[in-house]
N, C-alpha and C positions, 0 to 999 in steps of 0.2 A: 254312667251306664252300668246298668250289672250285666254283668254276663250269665246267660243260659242256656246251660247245652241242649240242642237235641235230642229228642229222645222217638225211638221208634214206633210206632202205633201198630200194635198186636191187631194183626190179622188182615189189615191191610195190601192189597195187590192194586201193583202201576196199573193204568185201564190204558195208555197209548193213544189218549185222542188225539185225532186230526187235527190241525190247525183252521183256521177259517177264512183262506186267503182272497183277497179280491180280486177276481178276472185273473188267475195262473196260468203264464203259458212257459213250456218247457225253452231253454237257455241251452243252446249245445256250445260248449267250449270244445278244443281240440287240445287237451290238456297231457298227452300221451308225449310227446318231445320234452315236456318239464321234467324235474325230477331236485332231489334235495342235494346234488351236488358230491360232491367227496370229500370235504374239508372234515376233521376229526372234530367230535362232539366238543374238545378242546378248544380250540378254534373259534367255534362257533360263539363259547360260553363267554371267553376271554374279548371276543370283538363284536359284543350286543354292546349297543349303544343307542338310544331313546335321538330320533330327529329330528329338530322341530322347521325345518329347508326342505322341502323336498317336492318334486315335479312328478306329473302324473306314469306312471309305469302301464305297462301294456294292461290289457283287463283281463289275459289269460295268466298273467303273473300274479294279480291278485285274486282270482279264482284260486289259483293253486294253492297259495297261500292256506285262502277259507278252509281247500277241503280236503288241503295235508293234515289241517288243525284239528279238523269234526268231523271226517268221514269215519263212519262206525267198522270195524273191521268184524263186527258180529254182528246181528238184529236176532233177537231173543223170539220164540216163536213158543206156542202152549205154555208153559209152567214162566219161562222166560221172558213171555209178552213185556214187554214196555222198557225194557234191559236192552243195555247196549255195550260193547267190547271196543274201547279207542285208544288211543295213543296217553290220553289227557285222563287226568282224573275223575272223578265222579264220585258224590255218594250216589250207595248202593245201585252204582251203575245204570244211574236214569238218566244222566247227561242232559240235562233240561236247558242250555244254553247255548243259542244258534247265532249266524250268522247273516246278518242284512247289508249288503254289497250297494253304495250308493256314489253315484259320480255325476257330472255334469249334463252327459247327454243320453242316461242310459234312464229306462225305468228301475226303481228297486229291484234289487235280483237277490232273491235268498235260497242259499243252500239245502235241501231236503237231504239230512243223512241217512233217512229209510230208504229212498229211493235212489239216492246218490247221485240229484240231477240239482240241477239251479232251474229255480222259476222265477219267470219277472212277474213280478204285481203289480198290479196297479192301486194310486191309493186313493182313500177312503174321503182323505180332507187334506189337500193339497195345500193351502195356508199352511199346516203343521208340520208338513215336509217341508217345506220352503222355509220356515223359521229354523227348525232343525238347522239345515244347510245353513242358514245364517247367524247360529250360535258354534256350530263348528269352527265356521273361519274369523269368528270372533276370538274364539279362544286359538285359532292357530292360522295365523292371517298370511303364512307363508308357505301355508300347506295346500297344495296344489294338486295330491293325487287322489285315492280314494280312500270314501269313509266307508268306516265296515262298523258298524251297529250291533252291537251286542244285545241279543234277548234272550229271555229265559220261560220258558213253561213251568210255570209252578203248581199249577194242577195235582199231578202226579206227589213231588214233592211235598207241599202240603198234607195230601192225603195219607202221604209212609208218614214223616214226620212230626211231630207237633214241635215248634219251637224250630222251624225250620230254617230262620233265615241266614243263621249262621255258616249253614251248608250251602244256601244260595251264594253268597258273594263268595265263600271258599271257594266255589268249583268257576266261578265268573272271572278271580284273579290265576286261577291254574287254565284258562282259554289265552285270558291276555298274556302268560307268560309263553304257553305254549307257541300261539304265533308270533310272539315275539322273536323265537328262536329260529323257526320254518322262514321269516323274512331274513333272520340275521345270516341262513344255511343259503339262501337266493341270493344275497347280496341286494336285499331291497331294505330301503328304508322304512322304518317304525315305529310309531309314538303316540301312546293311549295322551288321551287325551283330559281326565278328569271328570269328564260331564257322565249322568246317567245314559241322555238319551230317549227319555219319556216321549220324546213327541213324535219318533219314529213310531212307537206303537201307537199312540193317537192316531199317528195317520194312515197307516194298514190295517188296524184291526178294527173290528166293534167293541164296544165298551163290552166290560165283565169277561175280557175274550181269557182271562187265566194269565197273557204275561205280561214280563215287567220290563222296564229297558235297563239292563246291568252294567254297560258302559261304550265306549265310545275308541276304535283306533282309528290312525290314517297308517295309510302304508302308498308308499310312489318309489321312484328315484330318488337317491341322495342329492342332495343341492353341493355347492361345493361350499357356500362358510356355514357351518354349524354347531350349534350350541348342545355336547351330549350331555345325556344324563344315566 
């Protein structure tokens, strides 16, 4: 592989399109009792440890999770359109990498960081979802809470940069570390998984929809034997 940096495209500006979700309806959690705890960022760094036991946690705990991780603490407006201000990193602050919430008995629920709401969708080609769910617990046959889907809009990205993907997966492993930390601050368990993910967008979006599936966690309860990493 050679490596090739990024480089910016003169004169290019984010455009912030909409995504093209099927059948959206808003997801009210009651997320205001949660919070990330008091244990010293110390703490926190010292006792992450990777799951792979773990039993389903409430769905309000993995919400919180989702939108300690990616809730935008700005949304950029005129000059700033397509720009966002969060906790996690980003090139040039376009955060192009979201959150798909998927469990047993729930439709897909994804996180909207512009609007600050979870919507459930519905999908597109139900075979794809269902394989999905069946290559997850393929690769993690004792995980039992929820999968949270990593996607990314490359649109925008694309459009600033040429030679862009190196910024993609950068800002894709600074999500999964970030929640990584937001579960380890809850005392929930945590563990990317390895896979892309492709079929999650297979089966919510239309083809040429701009994204890509970037990776794959679970997050539940701690089992009590387990193997960290």
């Amino acid at each position: 592989m050679v490596p090739i940096d990024p480089r910016p495209n003169a004169g290019a500006v984010p455009r912030g399109e909409p995504v093209s979700w099927h059948d959206p309806h808003i997801v009210e959690f009651d997320l205001r009792p949660l919070s990330l705890g008091d244990r010293s960022l110390e703490s926190v760094l010292r006792a992450r440890r990777s799951s792979r036991i773990l039993s389903e946690a409430p769905i309000e705990d993995v919400a919180f999770a989702i939108r300690e991780t990616l809730r935008a603490h700005f949304v950029g407006v005129a000059a700033k359109h397509g720009r966002k201000l969060k906790a996690v990193v980003s090139s040039g602050a376009l955060h192009p990498v979201m959150g798909v919430l998927l469990g047993r008995d729930v439709r897909p629920i994804v996180y909207d960081d512009i609007s600050d709401r979870f919507l459930s969708v519905g999908a597109r080609d139900p075979q794809q979802l269902n394989a999905f769910l069946k290559n997850c617990r393929k690769v993690l046959p004792e995980a039992n809470g929820h999968w949270i889907a990593l996607v990314a809009d490359i649109r925008d990205l694309s459009r600033l940069y040429s030679d862009h993907q190196s910024l993609l997966w950068r800002d894709a492993g600074a999500v999964i570390q970030a929640m990584a930390m937001v579960a380890e601050a809850r005392d929930l368990a945590f563990c990317p998984l390895g896979i892309l993910g492709q079929q999650v967008v297979d089966a919510l979006l239309p083809s040429a929809s701009g994204l890509v599936a970037v990776g794959v966690v679970a997050i539940g309860r701690r089992g009590i034997h387990q193997n960290a990493s």
